[in-house]
C-alpha positions as CSV (number, residue, x, y, z in Angstrom):
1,X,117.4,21.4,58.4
2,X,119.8,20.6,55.5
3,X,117.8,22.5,52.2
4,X,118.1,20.7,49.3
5,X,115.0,22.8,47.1
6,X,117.2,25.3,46.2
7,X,115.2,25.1,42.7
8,X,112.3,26.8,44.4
9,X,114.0,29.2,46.7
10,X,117.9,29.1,47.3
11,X,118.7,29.4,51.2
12,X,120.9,30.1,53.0
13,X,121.8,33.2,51.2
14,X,125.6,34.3,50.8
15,X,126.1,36.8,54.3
16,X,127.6,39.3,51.1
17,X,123.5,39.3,50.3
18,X,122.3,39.4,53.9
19,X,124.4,42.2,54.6
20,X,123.3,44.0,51.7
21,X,119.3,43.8,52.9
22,X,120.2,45.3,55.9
23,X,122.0,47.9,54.8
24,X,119.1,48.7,52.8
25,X,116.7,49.1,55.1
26,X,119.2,51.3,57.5
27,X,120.2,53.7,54.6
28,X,117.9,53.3,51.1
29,X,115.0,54.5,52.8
30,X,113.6,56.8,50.0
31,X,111.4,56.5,46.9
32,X,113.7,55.6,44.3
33,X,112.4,58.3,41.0
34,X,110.2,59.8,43.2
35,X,111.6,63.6,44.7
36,X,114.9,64.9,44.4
37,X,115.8,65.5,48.0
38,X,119.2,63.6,49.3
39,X,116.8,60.3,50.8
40,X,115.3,59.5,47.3
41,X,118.4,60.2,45.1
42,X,120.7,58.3,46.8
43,X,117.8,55.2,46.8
44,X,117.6,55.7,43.2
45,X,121.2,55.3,42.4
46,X,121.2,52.5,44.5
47,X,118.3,51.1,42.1
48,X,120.1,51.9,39.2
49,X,123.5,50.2,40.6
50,X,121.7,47.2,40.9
51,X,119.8,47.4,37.8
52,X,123.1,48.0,35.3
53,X,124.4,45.1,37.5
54,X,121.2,42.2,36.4
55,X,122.1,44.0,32.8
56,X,125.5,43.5,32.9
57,X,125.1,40.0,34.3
58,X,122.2,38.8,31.1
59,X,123.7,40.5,28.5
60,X,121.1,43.6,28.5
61,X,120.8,47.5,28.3
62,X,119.7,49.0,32.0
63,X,116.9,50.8,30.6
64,X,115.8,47.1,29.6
65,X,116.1,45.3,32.4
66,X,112.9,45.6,34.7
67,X,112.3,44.4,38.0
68,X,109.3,42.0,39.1
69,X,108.0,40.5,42.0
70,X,109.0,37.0,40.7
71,X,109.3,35.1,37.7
72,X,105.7,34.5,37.4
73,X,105.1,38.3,37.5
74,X,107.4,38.7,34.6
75,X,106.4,35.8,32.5
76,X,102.6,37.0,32.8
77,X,103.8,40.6,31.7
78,X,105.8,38.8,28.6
79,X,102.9,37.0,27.4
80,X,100.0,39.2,28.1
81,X,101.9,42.4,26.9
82,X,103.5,40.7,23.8
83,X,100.1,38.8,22.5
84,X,97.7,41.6,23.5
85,X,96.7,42.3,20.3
86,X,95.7,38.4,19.2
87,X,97.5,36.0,17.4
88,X,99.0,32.7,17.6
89,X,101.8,31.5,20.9
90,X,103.1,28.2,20.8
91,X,104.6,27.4,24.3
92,X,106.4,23.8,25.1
93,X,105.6,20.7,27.3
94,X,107.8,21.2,30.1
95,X,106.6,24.7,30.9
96,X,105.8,25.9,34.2
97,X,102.3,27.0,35.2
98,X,103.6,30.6,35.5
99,X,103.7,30.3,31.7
100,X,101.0,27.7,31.0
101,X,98.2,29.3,32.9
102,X,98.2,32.6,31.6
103,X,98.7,31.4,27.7
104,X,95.5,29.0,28.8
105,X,93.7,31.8,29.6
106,X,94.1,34.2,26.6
107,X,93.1,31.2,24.6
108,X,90.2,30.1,27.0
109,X,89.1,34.0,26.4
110,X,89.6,33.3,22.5
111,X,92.2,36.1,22.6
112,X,95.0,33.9,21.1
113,X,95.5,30.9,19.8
114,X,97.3,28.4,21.3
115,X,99.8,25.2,20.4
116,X,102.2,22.8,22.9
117,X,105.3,21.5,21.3
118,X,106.1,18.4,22.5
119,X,109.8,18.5,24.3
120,X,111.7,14.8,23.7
121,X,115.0,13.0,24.5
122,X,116.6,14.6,20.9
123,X,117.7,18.4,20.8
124,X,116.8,18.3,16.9
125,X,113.3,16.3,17.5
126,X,112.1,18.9,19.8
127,X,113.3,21.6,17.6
128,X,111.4,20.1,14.9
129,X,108.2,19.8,16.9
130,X,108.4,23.8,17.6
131,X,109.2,24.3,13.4
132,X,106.0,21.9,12.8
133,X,103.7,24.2,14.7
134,X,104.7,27.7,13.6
135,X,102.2,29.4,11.2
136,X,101.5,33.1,9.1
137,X,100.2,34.5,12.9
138,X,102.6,33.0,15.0
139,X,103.5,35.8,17.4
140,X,105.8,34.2,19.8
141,X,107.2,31.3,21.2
142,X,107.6,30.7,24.7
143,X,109.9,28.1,26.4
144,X,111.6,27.1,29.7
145,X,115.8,27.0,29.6
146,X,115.7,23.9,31.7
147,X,112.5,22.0,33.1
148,X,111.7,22.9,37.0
149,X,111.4,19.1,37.3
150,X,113.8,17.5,35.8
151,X,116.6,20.1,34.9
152,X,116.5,19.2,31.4
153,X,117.8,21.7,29.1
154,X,116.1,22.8,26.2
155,X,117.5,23.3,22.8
156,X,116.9,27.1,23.4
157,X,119.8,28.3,20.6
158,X,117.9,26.4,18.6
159,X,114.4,27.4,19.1
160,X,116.0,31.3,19.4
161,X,117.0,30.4,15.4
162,X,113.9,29.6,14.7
163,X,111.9,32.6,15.8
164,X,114.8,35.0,14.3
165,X,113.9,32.9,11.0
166,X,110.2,33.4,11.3
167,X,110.1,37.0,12.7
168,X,109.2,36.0,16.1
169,X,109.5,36.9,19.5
170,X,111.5,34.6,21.3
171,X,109.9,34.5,25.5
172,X,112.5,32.2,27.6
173,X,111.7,31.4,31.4
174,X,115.3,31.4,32.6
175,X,114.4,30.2,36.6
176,X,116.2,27.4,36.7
177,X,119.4,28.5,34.5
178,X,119.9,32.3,35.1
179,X,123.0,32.4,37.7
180,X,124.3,28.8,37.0
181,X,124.5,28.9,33.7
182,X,126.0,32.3,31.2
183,X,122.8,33.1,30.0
184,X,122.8,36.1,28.1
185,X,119.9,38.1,25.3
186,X,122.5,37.4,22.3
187,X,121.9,33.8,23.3
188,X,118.7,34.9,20.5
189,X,116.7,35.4,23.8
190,X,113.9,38.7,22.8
191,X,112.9,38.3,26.3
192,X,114.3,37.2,29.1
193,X,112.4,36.5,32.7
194,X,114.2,35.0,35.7
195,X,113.5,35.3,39.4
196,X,115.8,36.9,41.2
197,X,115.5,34.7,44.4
198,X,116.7,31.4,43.0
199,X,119.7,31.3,41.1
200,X,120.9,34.9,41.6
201,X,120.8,34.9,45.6
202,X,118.1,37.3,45.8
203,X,115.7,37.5,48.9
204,X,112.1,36.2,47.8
205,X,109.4,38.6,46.0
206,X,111.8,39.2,43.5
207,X,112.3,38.8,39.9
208,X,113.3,40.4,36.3
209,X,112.6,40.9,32.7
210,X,114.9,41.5,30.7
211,X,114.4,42.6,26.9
212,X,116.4,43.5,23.9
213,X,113.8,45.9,23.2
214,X,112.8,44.6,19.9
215,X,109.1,43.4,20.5
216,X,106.6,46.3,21.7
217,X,105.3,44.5,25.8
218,X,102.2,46.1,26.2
219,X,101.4,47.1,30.0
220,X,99.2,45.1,32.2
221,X,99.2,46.7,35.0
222,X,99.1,51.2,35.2
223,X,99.9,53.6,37.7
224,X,102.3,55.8,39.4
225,X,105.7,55.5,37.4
226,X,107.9,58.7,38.6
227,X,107.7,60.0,35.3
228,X,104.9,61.7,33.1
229,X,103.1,62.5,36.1
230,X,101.0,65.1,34.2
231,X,99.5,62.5,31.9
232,X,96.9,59.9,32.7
233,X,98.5,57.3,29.8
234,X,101.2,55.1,31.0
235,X,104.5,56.3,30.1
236,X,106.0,54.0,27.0
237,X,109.6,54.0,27.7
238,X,111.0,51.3,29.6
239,X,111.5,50.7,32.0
240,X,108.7,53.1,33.8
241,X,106.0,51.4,31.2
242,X,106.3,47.8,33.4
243,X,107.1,49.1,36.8
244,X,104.5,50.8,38.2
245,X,104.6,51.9,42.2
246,X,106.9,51.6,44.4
247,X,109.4,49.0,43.4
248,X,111.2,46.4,45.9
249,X,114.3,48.7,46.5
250,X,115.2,46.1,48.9
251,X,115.0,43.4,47.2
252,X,116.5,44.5,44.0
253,X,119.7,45.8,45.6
254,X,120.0,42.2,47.3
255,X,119.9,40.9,43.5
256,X,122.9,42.9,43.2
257,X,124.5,41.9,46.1
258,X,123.7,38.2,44.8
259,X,125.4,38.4,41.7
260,X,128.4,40.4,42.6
261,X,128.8,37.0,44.7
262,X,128.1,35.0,41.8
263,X,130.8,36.4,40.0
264,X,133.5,36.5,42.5
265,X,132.8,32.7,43.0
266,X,132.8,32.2,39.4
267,X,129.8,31.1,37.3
268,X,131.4,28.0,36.2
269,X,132.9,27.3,39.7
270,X,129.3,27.4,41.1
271,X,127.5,24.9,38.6
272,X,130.3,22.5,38.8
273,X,130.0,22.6,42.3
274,X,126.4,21.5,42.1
275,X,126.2,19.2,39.3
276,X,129.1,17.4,41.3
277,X,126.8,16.9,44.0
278,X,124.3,16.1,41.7
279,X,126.3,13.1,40.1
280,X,127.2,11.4,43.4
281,X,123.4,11.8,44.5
282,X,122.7,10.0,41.5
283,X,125.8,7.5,41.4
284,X,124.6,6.2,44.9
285,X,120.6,6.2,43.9
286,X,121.4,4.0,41.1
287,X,122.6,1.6,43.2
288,X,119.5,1.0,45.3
289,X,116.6,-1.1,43.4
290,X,114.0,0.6,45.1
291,X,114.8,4.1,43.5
292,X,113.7,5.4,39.7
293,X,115.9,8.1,38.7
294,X,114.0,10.6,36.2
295,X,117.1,11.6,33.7
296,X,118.2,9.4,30.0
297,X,121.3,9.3,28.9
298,X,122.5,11.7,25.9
299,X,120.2,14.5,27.6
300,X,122.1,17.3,29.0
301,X,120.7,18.4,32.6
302,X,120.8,21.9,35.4
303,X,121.4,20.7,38.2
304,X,118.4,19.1,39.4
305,X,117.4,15.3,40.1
306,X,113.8,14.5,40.6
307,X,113.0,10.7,41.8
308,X,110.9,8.0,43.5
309,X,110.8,6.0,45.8
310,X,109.5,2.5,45.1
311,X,105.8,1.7,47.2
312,X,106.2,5.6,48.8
313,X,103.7,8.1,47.3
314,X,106.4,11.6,46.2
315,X,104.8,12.7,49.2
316,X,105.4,10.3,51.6
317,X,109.0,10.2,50.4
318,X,109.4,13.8,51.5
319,X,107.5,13.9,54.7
320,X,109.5,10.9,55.8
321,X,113.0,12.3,54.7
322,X,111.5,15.8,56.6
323,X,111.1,13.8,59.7
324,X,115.1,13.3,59.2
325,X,116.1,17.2,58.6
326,X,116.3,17.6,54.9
327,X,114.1,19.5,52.5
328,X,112.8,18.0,49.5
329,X,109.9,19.0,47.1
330,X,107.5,16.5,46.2
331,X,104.6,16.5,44.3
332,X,103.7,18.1,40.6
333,X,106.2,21.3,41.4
334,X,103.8,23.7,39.4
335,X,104.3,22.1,36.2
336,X,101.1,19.9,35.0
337,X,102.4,19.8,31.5
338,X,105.6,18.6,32.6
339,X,104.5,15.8,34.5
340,X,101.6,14.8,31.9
341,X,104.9,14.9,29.9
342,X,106.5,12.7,31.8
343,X,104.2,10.6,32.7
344,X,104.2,11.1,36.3
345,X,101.1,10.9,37.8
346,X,101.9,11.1,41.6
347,X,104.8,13.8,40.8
348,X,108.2,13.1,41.7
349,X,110.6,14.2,44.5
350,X,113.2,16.9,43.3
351,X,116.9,17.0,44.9
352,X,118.0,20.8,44.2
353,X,121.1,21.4,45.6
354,X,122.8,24.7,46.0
355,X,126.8,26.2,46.5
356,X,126.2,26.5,50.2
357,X,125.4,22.4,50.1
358,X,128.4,19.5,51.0
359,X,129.3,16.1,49.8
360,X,128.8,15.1,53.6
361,X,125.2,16.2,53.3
362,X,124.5,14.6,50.2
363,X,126.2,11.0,51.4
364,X,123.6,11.7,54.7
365,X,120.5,12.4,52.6
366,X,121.8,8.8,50.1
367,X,121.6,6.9,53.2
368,X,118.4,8.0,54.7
369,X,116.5,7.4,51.1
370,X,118.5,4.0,51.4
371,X,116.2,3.2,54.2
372,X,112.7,4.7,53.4
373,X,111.6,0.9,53.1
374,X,112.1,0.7,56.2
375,X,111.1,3.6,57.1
376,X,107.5,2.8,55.5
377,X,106.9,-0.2,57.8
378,X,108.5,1.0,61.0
């Protein structure tokens, strides 16, 4: 099988991040903060190597950078720690259910108040449509880097201006950016969540936040920290106040592993790499007058492609291009306000391709979609 959904899950790892999982589960077999005997301390440096490594990658302080079971797990501990006590969230169109759903459901609760800025073609437009919505209680704003279905990229220096103008925190889901692109906190970012098994190489399960420490994240989850054991209150330093129990030692040193191969590849090396693919994918689709490309011209892009296939459901298009060994994700990709957005009611097919992805794969896939007419009737 030839994986192009590297937007949901990169694979194959680099062997640099293989390696490092099983060395992990040969030698870091302790309780990282938990004992001071030889097994836990030398798993909690381990931790802590990795940890200063996702800091030093996103621009953050160690102490700030928390690990999560995914992006979804950090998002939810964004929102629901940073509006627990009320007020208004505006969130934007392309967002990801991971961020949708659990704004909907403060505001479904009546616990906050809730607005959608439209996201358009024009930088300044959408800027202008997160300004129009920000009142006396706005709290925070929260917005996707770059759309999981498109790869558009939002206007988030702009939108990080605005919430430094206004006093508010500034939430960014960085999924689709975060090892492609230099994404970094002084960007204006307050906080940052990512997943750790997409653009950084990580093994799945994983994911960070990452915070500049300004806005107070109130805990939503309690429990066994390694520190303040005597006290039945959550501790309120970070980051023991968001990772309670046993962490994923394992998967947080591979997000080590993953970046320290990011950066000996070379950040820009990598998303030029991809967004060439990208562009002959694209350069080839347009040729065929059975294909709709979803991207517009002026609007800057990650490297992601979503299409259709003319008289093939999104799904159909997959399962038949499946059938030839290549993975593609069809459908809504967890996004409803995206594709209400877009306008795309039976979802799209997404070409996501990775480093560890050819130009010979790429001109293979271009002539299988060539033929899914054919393909439909055969």
């Amino acid at each position: 099988m030839i994986n192009f959904d590297n937007a949901a899950t990169t694979f194959p790892k680099p062997v640099s991040v293989c390696r490092a999982a099983a060395e992990a589960i040969r030698i870091y077999g302790g309780n990282a903060g938990r004992g001071g005997h030889e097994l836990a301390m030398r798993t909690s440096e381990a931790l802590y190597s990795a940890r200063e490594t996702a800091a030093g990658l996103l621009g953050a302080e160690p102490e700030n950078t928390v690990f999560t079971l995914n992006c979804t797990h950090a998002l939810n501990m964004a929102i629901q720690g940073v509006m627990s006590g009320g007020g208004h969230l505006i969130i934007s169109s392309m967002e990801h259910n991971s961020a949708a759903r659990p704004a909907a459901a403060l505001a479904l609760k009546k616990q906050i108040t809730l607005s959608v800025a439209e996201v358009y073609n024009d930088s300044e437009q959408t800027a202008e449509s997160f300004r129009k919505l920000i009142r006396s209680d706005t709290k925070a704003i929260v917005c996707t880097l770059a759309s999981n279905v498109t790869g558009q990229l939002l206007p988030y220096r702009m939108i990080a201006e605005l919430c430094r103008e206004h006093g508010i925190c500034f939430i960014a889901d960085g999924s689709q950016v975060c090892g492609i692109y230099d994404i970094k906190l002084s960007d204006g970012i307050n906080i940052l969540c990512t997943s750790g098994h997409k653009g950084l190489y990580g093994i799945t399960g994983t994911g960070l936040l990452i915070t500049d420490g300004k806005y107070k994240i109130a805990p939503i989850i309690q429990g066994g920290t390694g520190s303040g054991s005597l006290s039945l209150f959550q501790p309120d330093i970070l980051p023991d106040s968001l990772e309670s129990g046993t962490p994923n030692i394992i998967g947080a040193i591979t997000i080590g592993a993953g970046i320290r191969f990011i950066r000996s590849y070379g950040i820009d090396r990598l998303r030029s790499h991809e967004e060439k693919l990208c562009t002959r994918f694209i350069s080839e689709m347009n040729k065929a007058d059975n294909i709709s490309i979803f991207r517009e011209k002026g609007v800057e892009y990650a490297p992601i492609v979503s299409f259709n296939a003319e008289g093939l459901t999104s799904e159909e298009t997959a399962a038949a291009l499946t059938e030839k060994g290549f993975c593609l994700r069809a459908g809504y990709h967890c996004a409803a306000l995206a594709h209400a957005t877009l306008g795309t009611k039976g979802g799209t097919v997404r070409f996501s391709p990775s480093v560890f992805n050819t130009e010979a794969e790429v001109e293979k896939l271009v002539y299988n979609v060539k033929i899914l007419k054919n393909l439909q009737y055969s």
